[in-house]
N, C-alpha and C positions, 0 to 999 in steps of 0.2 A: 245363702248357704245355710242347709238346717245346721242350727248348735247340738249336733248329737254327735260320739265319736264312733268312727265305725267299727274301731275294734272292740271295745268295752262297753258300750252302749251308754256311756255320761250322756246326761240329757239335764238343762236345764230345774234347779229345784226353786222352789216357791216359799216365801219366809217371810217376815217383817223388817222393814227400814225401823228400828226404835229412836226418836228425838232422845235429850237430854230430859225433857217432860214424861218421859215415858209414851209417847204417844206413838203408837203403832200403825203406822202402813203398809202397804201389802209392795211386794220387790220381787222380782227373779235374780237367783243365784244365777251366774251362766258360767258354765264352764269352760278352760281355756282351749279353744277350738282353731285348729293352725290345718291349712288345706298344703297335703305334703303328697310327693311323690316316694314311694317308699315300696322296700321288695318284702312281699308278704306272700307266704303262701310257694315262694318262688318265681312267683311274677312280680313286674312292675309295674305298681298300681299306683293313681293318684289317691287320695283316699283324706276323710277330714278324720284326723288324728288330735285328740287331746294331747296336752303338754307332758303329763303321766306318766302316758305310753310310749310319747314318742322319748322320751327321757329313759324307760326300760329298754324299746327296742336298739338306742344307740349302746344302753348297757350291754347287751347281748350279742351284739354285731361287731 
């Protein structure tokens, strides 16, 4: 499943793991990606929805 959402377009960002040393590694962000059946548009689409969105669209609904 890509970690992108389809409505907003969140996509994965890229940052540093920091130890307690300070010592920096490289990490991906991922964003929360939930594979939802959900009416958009007027249809009912399956669609990969972040947490975000689908938290607004039940606001709306």
């Amino acid at each position: 499943m890509a970690q992108r959402c389809d409505i907003c377009g969140k996509e994965p960002m890229y940052g540093h793991a920091v130890s307690h040393s300070k010592h920096a590694t490289n990490r991906r962000f991922m964003p929360n990606i939930n594979k939802r059946k959900i009416v958009y548009d007027g249809k009912k689409q399956k669609m990969n929805v972040c947490a975000n969105c689908l938290r607004t669209l039940n606001k709306t609904s």
